[in-house]
C-alpha positions as CSV (number, residue, x, y, z in Angstrom):
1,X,-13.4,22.5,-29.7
2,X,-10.5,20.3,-27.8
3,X,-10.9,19.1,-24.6
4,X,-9.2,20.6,-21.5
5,X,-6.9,17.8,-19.7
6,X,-7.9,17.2,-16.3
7,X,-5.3,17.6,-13.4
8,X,-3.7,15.3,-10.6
9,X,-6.3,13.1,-9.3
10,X,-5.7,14.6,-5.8
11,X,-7.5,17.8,-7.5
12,X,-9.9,16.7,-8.7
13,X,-14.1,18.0,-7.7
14,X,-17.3,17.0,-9.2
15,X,-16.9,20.1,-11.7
16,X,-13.4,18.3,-13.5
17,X,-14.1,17.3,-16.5
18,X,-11.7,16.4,-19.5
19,X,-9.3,13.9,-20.1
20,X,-5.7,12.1,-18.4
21,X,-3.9,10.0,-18.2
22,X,-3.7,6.9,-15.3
23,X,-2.9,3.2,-14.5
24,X,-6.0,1.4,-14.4
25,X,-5.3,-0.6,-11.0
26,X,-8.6,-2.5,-11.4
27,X,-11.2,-3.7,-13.6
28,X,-14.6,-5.2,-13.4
29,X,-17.7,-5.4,-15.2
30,X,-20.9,-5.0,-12.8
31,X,-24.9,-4.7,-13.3
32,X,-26.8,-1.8,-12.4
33,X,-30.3,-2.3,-10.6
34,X,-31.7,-1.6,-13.7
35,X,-29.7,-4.6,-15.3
36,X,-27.5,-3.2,-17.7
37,X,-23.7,-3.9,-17.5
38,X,-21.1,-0.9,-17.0
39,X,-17.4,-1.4,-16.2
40,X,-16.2,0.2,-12.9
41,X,-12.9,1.0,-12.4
42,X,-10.3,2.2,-10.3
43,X,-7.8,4.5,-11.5
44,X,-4.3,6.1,-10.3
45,X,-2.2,8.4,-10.8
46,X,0.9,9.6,-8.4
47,X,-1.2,11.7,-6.4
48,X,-3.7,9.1,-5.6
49,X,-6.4,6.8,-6.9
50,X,-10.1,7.1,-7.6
51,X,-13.0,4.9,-8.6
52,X,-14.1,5.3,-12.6
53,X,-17.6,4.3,-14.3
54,X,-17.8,3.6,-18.2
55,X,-21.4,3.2,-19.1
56,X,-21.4,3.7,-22.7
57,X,-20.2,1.0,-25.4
58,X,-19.5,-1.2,-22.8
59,X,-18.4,-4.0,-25.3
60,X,-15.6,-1.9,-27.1
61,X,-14.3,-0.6,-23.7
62,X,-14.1,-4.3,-22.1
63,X,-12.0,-4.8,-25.2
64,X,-10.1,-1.5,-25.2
65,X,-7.9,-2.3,-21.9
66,X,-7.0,-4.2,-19.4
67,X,-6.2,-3.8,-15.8
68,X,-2.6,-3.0,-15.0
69,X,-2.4,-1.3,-17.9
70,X,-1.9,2.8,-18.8
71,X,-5.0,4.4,-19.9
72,X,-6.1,7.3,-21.5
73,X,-9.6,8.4,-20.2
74,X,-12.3,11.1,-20.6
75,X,-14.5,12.1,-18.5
76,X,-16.4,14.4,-15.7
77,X,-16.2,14.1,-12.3
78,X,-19.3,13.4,-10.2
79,X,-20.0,12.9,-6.5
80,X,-22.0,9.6,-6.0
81,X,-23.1,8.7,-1.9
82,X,-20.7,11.6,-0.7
83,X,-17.7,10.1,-3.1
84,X,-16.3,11.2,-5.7
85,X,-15.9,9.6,-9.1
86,X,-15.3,10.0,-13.1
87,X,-17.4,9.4,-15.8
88,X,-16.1,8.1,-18.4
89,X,-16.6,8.9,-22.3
90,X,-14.0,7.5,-23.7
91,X,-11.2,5.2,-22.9
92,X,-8.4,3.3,-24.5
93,X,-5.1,1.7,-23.6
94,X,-1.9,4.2,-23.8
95,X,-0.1,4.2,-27.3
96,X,3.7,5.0,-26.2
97,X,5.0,7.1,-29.0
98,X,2.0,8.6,-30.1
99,X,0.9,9.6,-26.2
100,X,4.4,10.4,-24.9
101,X,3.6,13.9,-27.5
102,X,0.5,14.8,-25.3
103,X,2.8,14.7,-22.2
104,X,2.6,10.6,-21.4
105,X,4.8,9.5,-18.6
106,X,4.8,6.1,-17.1
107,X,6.1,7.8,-13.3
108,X,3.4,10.0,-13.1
109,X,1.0,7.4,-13.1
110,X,2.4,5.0,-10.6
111,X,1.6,6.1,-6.8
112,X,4.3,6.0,-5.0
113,X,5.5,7.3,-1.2
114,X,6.0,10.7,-0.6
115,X,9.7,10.0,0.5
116,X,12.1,9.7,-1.9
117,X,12.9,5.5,-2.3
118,X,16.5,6.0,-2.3
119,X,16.2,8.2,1.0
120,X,14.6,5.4,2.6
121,X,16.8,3.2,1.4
122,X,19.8,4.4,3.0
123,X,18.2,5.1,6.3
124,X,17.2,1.6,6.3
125,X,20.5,0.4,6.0
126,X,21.6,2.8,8.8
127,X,19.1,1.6,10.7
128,X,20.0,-2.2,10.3
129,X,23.6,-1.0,10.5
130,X,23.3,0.7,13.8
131,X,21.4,-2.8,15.7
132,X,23.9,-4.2,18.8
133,X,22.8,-7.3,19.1
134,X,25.1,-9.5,16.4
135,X,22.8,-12.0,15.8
136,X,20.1,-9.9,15.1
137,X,22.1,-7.8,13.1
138,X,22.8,-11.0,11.2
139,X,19.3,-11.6,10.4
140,X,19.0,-8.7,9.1
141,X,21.8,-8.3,7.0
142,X,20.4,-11.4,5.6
143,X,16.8,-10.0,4.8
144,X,18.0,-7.3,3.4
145,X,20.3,-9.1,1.1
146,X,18.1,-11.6,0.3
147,X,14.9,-9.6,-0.4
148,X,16.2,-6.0,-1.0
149,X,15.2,-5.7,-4.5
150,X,11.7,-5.9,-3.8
151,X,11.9,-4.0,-0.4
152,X,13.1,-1.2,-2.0
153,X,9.9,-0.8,-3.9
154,X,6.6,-3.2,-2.7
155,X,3.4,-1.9,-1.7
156,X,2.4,-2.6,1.9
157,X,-1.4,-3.2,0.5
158,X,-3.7,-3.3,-2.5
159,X,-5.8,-0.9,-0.5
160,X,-5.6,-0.8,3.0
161,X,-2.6,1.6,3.9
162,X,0.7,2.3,2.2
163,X,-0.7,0.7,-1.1
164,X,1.8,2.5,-3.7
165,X,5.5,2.2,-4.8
166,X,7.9,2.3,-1.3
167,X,4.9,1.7,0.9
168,X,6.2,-0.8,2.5
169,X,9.6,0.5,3.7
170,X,8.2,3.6,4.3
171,X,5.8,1.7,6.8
172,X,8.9,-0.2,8.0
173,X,10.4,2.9,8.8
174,X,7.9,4.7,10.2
175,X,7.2,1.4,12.4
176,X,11.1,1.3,13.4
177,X,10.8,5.3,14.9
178,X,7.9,5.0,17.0
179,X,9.2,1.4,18.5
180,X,12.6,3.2,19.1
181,X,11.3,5.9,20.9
182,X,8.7,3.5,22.7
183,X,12.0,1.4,23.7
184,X,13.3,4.0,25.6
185,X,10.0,5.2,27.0
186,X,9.6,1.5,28.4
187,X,12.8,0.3,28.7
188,X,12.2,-2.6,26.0
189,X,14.7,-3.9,24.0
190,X,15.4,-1.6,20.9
191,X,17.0,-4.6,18.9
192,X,14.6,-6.6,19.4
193,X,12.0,-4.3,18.6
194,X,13.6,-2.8,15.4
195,X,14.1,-6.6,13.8
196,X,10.4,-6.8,14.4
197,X,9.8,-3.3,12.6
198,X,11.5,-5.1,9.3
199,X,10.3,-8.4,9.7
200,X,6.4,-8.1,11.1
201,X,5.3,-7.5,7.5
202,X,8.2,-9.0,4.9
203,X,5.5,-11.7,4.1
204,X,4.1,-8.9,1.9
205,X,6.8,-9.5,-0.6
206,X,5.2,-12.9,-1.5
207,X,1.7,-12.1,-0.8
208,X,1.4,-9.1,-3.0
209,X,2.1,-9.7,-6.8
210,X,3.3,-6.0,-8.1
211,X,4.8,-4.7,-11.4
212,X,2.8,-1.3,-11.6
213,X,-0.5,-2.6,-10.2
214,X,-0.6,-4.8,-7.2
215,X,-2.6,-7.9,-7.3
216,X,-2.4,-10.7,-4.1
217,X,-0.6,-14.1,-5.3
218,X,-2.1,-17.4,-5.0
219,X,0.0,-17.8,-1.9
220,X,-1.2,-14.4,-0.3
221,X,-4.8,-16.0,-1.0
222,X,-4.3,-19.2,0.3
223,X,-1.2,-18.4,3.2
224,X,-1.4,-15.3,4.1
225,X,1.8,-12.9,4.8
226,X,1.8,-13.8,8.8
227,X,2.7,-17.1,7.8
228,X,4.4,-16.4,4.8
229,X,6.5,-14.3,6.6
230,X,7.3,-16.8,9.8
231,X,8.3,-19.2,6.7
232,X,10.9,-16.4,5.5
233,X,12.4,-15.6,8.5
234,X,12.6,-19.4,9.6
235,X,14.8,-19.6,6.4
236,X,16.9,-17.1,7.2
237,X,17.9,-18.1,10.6
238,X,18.6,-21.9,9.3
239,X,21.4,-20.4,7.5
240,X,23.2,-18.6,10.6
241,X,25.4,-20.4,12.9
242,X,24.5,-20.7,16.3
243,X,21.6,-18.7,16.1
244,X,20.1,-18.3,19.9
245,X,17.0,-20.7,20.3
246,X,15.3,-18.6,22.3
247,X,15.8,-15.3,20.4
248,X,14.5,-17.1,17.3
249,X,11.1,-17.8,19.2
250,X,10.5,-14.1,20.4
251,X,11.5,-12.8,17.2
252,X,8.6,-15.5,15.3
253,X,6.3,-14.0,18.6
254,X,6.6,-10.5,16.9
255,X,5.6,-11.4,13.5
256,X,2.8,-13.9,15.0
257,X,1.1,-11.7,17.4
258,X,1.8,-8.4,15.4
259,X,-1.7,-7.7,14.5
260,X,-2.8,-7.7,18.0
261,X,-5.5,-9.9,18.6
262,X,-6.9,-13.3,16.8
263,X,-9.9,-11.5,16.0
264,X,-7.6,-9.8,13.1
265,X,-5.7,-12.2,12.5
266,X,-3.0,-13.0,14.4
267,X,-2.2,-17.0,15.2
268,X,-1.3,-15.7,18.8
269,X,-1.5,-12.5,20.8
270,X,1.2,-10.5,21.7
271,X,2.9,-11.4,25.6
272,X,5.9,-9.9,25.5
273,X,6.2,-6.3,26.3
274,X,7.9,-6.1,22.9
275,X,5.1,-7.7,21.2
276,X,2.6,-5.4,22.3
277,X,4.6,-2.2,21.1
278,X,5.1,-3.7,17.9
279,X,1.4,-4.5,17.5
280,X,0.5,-0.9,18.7
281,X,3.2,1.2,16.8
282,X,2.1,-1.1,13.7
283,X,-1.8,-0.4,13.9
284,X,-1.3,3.3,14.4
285,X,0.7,3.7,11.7
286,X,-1.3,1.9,9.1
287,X,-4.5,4.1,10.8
288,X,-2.5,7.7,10.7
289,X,-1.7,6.8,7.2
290,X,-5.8,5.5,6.0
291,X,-6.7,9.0,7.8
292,X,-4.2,10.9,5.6
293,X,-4.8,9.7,2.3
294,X,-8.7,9.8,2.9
295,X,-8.2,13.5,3.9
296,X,-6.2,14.1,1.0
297,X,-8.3,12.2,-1.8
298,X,-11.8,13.3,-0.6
299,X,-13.6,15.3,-2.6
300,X,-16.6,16.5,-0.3
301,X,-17.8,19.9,0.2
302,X,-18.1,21.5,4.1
303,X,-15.7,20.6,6.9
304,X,-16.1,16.6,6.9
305,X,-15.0,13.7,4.7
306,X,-17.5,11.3,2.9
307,X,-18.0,7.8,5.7
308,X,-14.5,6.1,5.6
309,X,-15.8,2.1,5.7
310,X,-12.7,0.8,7.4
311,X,-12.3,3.1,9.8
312,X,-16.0,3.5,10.7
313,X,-16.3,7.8,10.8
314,X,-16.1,10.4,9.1
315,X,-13.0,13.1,9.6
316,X,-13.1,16.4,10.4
317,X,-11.3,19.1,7.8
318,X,-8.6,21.0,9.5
């Protein structure tokens, strides 16, 4: 009797059952009350992510894989403290050749940004095109130059919000609409406000190691991307002429008070009226977008979500 492949992770209940295939984003062997060791995982796929148990041969699966590698995985779903999960048979590292014949492809298993990366792209550079100021425009010119590679494509998390392919610009983006259309609402300075858009998070290039999984880099343990980031743009404006002193400081402002409040995390709170939009457009952006996925990814029955840690509540089902 074969078994029936399961379907996106976004569709998946506590009544899936068969077998797919994912990047395994994480990996860790744990101990149940009882003491026995399982491996709990988390797994992805371009719809979305979600958490994996192997409780069986524990000691050929630790073997079989490893994380930020493609999987192949059977299983059932099941819906532990109002969340759901697989439970895993079987599970082995992706053979290439022999996979690609059951339908194996390495894009559907990276997440990645509902907008097109190459969309983005270009209305990045419009936006960064379409900045008055010359010296910011400079700055920018020279970000983007310097670090597009990995713009185009960096998570803005492991987990928080925005955490797959293009998360990042497409949190850069989103940033750079609402702090437009708060510019003109309070009469703040749109260039200002757009080189903070780009620049409050471009840390996140250094502090997030990513290939297909995202890991955080010795220097995003022990720095952290505020600083990593002040650092960045620092270098940047030693290498423009006659860079204004006095911009220089409001723009390092942004990126150190973007977070909002010392209490998460930032050096120094925002006083500026720019500083405070950016903090605000910033926070509800990385909020709207937690809300989304966890609406998207839960599994629940009735008309709320399973407890949402980070954001402390449970959503209602529209």
């Amino acid at each position: 009797m074969s078994v029936s492949r399961l379907g996106p992770i976004r569709e998946l209940d506590g009544a899936s059952s068969g077998w797919g295939f994912y990047l395994c984003a994480r990996k860790e062997v744990r101990t149940s009350r009882a003491g026995a060791e399982y491996l709990e995982l988390v797994l992805q796929d371009v719809t979305g992510e979600v958490r994996a148990k192997v409780f069986q041969d524990i000691e050929v699966a630790r073997q079989e894989f490893d994380a930020g590698e493609f999987v192949k995985a059977q299983g059932r779903g099941n819906v532990f403290n109002g969340r759901l999960e697989l439970v895993l048979d079987k599970i082995r590292r992706v053979l290439p050749d022999r996979d690609r014949l059951d339908g194996f492809q390495e894009e559907d298993c990276i997440p990645s940004s509902p907008r097109p990366l190459d969309q983005m792209w270009l209305e990045l550079q419009g936006r960064v095109a379409a900045t008055t100021d010359p010296h910011i425009r400079q700055l920018l010119d020279a970000i983007v130059a310097r670090h597009g590679e990995k713009l185009r494509v960096w998570p803005a998390a492991q987990t928080v919000h925005h955490a797959y392919r293009g998360g990042l610009l497409e949190h850069i983006l989103q940033v750079m609409t609402v702090v437009t259309a708060l510019a003109e609402i309070y009469d703040a300075r749109k260039d200002l406000l757009v080189s903070g858009a780009l620049l409050h998070d471009i840390g996140k290039l250094e502090e997030l190691s990513y290939g297909v999984a995202t890991e955080y880099s010795v220097e995003g343990n022990l720095v952290g991307h505020i600083a990593i980031g002040l650092g960045m743009v620092r270098d940047a404006i030693a290498g423009l002429p006659d860079f204004p002193d006095l911009l220089r400081i409001e723009i390092e402002h942004l990126i150190l008070s973007h977070h909002g409040a010392r209490e998460f995390g930032s050096p120094v709170e925002p006083m500026t009226v720019e500083a405070f939009l950016l903090a605000r457009a910033d926070d509800l952006d990385a909020t709207i977008n937690q809300v989304r996925r966890h609406l998207e990814q839960d599994g629940t029955d009735g008309p709320f979500t399973s407890y949402h840690r980070r954001l402390e509540r449970v959503l209602f089902k529209r």
